[in-house]
N, C-alpha and C positions, 0 to 999 in steps of 0.2 A: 788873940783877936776874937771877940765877940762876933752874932751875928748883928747886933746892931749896927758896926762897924761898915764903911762903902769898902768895898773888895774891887773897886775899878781903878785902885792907883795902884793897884798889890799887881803882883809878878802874874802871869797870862800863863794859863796851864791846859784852856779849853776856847772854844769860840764863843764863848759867849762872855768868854771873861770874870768868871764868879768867883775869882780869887780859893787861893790855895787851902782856907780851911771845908772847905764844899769837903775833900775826898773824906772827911772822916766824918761816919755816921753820929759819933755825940755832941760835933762841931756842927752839925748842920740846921740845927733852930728848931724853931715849933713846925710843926707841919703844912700848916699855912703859908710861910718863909720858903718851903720845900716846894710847895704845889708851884709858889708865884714863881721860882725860878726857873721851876720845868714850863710854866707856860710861856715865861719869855723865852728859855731855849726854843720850844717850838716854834713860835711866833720869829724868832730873827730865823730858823732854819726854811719856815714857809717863806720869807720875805726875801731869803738867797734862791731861793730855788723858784721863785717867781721872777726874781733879778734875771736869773739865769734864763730861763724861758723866752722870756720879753729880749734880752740882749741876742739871744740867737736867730728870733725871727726876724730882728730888726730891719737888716737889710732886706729879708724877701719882701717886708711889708711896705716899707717904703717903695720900691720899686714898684710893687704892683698899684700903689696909693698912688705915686706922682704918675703912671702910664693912662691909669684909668681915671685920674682927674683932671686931666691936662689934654684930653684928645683934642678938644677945641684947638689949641694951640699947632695943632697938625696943619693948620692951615697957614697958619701966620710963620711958620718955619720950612712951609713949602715940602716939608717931607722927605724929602731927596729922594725922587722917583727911582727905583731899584735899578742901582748901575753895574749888577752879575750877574742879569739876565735873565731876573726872576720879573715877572708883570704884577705891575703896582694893581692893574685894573680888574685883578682876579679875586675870585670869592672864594672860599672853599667851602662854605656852607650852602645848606639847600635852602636859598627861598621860595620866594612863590612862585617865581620862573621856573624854578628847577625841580618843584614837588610833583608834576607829573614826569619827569624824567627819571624821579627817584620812585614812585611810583614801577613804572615800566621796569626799572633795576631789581626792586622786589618781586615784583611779579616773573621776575624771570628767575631769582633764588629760590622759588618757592619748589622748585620741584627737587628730586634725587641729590646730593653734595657726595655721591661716592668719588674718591680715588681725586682730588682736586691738586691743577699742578703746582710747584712748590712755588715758595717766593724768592724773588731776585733780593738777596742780600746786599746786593752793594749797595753803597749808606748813599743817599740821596744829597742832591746839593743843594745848599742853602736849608736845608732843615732846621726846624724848630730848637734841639737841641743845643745848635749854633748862635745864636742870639746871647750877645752879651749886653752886661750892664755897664757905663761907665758914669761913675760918678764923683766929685769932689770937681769940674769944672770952676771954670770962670764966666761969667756973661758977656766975655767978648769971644767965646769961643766961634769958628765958624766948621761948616760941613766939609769945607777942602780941606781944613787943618785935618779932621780927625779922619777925611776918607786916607790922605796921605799921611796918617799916624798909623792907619788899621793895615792899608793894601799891601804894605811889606812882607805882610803874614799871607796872604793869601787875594781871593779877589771878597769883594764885601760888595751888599746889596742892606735896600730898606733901611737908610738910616734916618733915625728919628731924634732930632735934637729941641731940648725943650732950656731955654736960656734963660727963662725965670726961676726957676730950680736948680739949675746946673746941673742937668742929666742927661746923657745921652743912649738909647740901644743904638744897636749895629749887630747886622747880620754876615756871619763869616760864609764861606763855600762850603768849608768841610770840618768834621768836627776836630782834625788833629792840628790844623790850623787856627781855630779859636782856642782851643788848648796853649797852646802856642802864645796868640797874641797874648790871652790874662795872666800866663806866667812872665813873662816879658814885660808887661805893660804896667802891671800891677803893682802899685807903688814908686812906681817911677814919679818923678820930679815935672811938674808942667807951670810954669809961669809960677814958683814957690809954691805949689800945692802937691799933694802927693796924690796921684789918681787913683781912683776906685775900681775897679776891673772884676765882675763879676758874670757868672753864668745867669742869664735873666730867666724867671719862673715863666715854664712852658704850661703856658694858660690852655693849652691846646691836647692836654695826654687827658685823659677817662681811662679810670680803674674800672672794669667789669666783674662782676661779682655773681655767684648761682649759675656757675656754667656746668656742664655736665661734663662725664669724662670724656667725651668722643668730638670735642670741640678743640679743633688743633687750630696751630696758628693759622694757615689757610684759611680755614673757614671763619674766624675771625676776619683776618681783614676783608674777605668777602661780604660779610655779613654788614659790617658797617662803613662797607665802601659807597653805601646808597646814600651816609649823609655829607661825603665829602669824600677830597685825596687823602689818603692815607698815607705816612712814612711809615709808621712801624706798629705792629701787630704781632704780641708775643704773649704767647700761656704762663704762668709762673709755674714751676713745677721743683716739688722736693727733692732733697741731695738723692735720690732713686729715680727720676725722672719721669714722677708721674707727676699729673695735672694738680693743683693744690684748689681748682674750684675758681679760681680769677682769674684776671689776663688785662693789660695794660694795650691800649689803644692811643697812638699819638697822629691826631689830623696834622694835616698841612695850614689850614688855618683857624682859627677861632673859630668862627661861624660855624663850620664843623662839630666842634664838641659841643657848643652850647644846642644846637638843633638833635644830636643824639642824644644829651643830657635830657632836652626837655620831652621827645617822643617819646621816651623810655619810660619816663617817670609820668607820663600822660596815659599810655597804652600799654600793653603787656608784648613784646617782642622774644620769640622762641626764633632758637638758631638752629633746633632737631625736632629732631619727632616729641623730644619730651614737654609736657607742659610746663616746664621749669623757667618762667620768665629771668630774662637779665636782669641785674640790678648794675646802674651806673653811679658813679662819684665821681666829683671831679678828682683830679689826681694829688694829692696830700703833695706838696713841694718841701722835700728836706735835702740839707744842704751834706753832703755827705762827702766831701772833696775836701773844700775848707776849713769846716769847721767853725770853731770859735777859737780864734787865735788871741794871741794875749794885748795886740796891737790895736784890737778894736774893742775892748773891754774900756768901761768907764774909769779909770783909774784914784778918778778925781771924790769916788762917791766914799760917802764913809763906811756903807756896808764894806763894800769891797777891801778898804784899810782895814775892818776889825774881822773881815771871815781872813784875810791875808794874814793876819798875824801868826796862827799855827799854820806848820806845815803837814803833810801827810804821815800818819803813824798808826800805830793799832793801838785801840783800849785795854788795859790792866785788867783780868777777867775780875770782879767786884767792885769798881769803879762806878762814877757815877754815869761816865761816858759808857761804860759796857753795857749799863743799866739801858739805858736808854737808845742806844744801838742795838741791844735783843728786840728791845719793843719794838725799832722799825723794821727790823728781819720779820717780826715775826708779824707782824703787821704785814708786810708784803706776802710773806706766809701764807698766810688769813686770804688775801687778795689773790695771787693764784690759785689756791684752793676752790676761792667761788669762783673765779672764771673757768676751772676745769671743770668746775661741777655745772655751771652756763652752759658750758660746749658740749657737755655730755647731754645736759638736756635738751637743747637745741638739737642735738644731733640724733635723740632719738626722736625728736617732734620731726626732724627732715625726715626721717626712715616712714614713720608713721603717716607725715601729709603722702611720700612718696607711695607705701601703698594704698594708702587712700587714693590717692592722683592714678593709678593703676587699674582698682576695682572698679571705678567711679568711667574709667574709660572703657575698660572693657564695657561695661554697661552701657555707656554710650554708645559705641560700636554695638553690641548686640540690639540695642534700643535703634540704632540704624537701620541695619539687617530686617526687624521684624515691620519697621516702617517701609522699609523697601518691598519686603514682602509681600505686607499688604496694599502694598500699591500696585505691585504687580497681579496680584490676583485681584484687585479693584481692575487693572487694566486687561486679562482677561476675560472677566463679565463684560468689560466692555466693548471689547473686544469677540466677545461670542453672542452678543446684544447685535453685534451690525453686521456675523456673521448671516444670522440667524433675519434681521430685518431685509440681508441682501436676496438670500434665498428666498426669502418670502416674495422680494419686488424682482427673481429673475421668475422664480413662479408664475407668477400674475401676468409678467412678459410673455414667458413660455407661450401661456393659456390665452395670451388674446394673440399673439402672431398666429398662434396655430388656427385660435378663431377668425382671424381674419387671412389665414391661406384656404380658411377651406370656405369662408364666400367667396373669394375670388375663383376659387376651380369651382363654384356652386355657378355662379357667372358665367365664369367661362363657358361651361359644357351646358348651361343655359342659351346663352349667344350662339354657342356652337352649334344648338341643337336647331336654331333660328336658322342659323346659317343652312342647314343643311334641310329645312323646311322648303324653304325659299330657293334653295339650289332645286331642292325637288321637283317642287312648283314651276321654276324653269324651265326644267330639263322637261314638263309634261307640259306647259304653255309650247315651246319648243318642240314638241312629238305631235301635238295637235296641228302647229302650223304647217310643220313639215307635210303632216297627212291632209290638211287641207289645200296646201303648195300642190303634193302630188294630187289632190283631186282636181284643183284646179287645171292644172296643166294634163290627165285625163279626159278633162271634159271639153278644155282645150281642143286638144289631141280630136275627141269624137265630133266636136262640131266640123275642124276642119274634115274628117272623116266624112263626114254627111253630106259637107260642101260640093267633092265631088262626085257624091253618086248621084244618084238621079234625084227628080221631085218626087218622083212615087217612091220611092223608097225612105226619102226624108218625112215625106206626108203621113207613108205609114207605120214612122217610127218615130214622128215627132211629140207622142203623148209618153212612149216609155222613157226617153233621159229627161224631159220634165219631171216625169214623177223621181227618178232618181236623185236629179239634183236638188230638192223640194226633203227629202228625205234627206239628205247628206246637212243640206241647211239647219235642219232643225237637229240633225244631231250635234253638231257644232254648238250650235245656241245651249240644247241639256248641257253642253260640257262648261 
């Protein structure tokens, strides 16, 4: 068989079906014939591994596609207010009611995080976790049917039925019990359809990323208890148990992650002393329970018929298959090498920002310190400024109280000395009258004297007490 010859009705020796004279190198054509075959093996091995891709996300896509296109529809199926006791009417994100509340929450983290107490491990009820998906419905389905298809397993809340689609979530209590119901339920037979029963993508977990080593679980959920309730808050750490640098955060409701998502990615949020900001992602949903089972594979496609036709085997070391299987080893080869050499360089640019971030603090701090300092000896001068002005205005006080105590005793002992003028003055007004009282009453005294002695003897002593009294008069009057 030439290579002009089609090789697709011949015996199948490979996936791509190049017919059996491929393995021998002087059977294999001009080189151009060579090239075209390797690029269609490529091309059908990209086109399986795209297949592959796309069919394993399928359901988480769908899922999130009809949840978040369909909200409207919340209304028109009435929701079924949550009947295990969880409250339909509650938020768990921060809006703008609750930003000064989250506020007050940070401000109260901001200080010391030593020695903080452990977290209650038992698994919370009605968690996120717990949220299944059910799918392959009918559009007469109703909310009795499925709350009394689900409550066998346990108690259920929030469920949400969208009948244009035929999908339903529903929320289990606990997670060994929704465990339970998707094994049980899954695939089971409902009005001739066989139902869908899936774990639903928890829109609500945030990967944290750039944490330092001293960021324990604690202090996690602490940390981002400001933008919502929390279930669960854990560090990933190596088969050694140390921190590996991230940690997985699962709010209680949406609102939640999307409000930490966006503050984070807005502002710079440090959980230590270090200047090492968070970095958030939402959290990558892979399905690592179920799988890709062979039951939800397209069967019908023809890739699938022609990658199906070989089964698993090892390539003949000079083969064409061997050939081409080194290149993708070594190809991947190639690719880990430069991601180790990434991480190497990455990891000394962390070491490098991290002393930079270091020296850059110190200096800041020192740059503190000598702004502090000169504030303080700015507040010293100032301080010896109003020392120094007060001294000066208790001085000037001093110097006029004292000037004004000593007119007042200049006053004083002026008035006093009036006083004591004037008493003087008294006391000799006073001494004169007395001595003019006693002359009075003397002369008194001598007139009645005269009265009774004779007339000759008054006659001839009546010119001496005239001249007496005439003299006494006029001394009076000098005074």
């Amino acid at each position: 068989m030439n290579s002009s010859q089609g090789n697709r009705g011949g015996p199948v020796n490979s996936p791509v079906n190049r017919g059996p004279s491929m393995n021998s190198p002087a059977n294999r054509g001009p080189s151009n014939n060579r090239m075209g075959s390797a690029t269609n093996t490529l091309r059908s091995v990209r086109n399986i591994l795209s297949f592959v891709k796309l069919s394993h996300t399928e359901l988480a896509l769908q899922a999130k596609t009809e949840g978040e296109d369909n909200t409207p529809n919340r209304t028109q199926n009435s929701m079924n207010r949550p009947r295990g006791g969880v409250g339909s009417g509650y938020r768990g994100g921060l809006n703008r009611d609750d930003r000064p509340r989250g506020q007050e929450k940070l401000a109260a983290l901001s200080g010391p995080t030593h020695d903080l107490p452990p977290l209650d491990l038992a698994e919370k009820k009605f968690s996120g976790k717990n949220r299944l998906y059910i799918g392959n419905l009918t559009n007469d389905v109703t909310e009795e049917e499925i709350n009394a298809l689900f409550q066998k397993f346990g108690e259920t809340a929030e469920l949400f039925v969208n009948k244009e689609k035929n999908f339903a979530f529903i929320r289990m209590d606990f997670h060994v019990n929704a465990e339970k119901a998707k094994r049980e339920l899954d695939g089971s037979m409902r009005k001739g359809r066989p139902l869908k029963v899936r774990f639903a993508p928890n829109s609500t977990a945030v990967k944290v990323k750039n944490l330092t080593p001293y960021v324990t679980n604690e202090l996690l959920e602490k940390a981002f208890s400001i933008f919502g309730d929390i279930e669960r808050a854990v560090i990933v750490t190596d088969e050694r148990g140390k921190s590996t640098g991230e940690g997985i955060v699962e709010f209680a409701r949406k609102p939640g992650a999307q409000m930490a998502l966006r503050r984070c990615s807005e502002g710079c949020f440090f959980l230590t002393a270090s200047l090492r900001p968070v970095i958030l992602e939402p959290m990558e949903q892979l399905d690592e329970i179920d799988g890709y089972s062979e039951k939800v594979i397209p069967k019908k496609n023809s890739d699938y018929v022609k990658a199906r036709e070989v089964g698993p085997r090892f390539a003949s070391p000079g083969s064409f298959e061997y050939e081409y299987g080194t290149r993708w080893k070594q190809m991947y080869e190639r690719r880990k090498q430069k991601e180790d050499a990434l991480q190497r360089e990455m990891k000394m640019e962390e070491e490098k920002l991290e002393a930079q971030m270091e020296y850059a603090k110190y200096e800041h701090e020192t740059e503190m310190l000598r702004e502090q300092l000169r504030q303080r000896e700015l507040d010293r001068e100032r301080q010896k400024r109003d020392w120094e002005m007060k001294e000066r205005q208790a001085e000037e006080q001093r110097r006029q109280d004292e000037e004004m105590m000593r007119r007042q005793q200049e006053d004083m002992s002026l008035r006093m000395h009036h006083q004591e003028e004037e008493l003087r003055r008294r006391q000799q007004e006073n001494s004169l009258f007395m001595q003019a009282h006693q002359l009075s009453s003397l002369l008194d005294q001598q007139e009645q004297a005269m009265g009774q002695r004779g007339n000759y003897e008054a006659a001839q002593n009546v010119d001496t007490p005239m001249r007496d009294y005439e003299a006494a008069a006029g001394w009076v009057r000098h005074l």
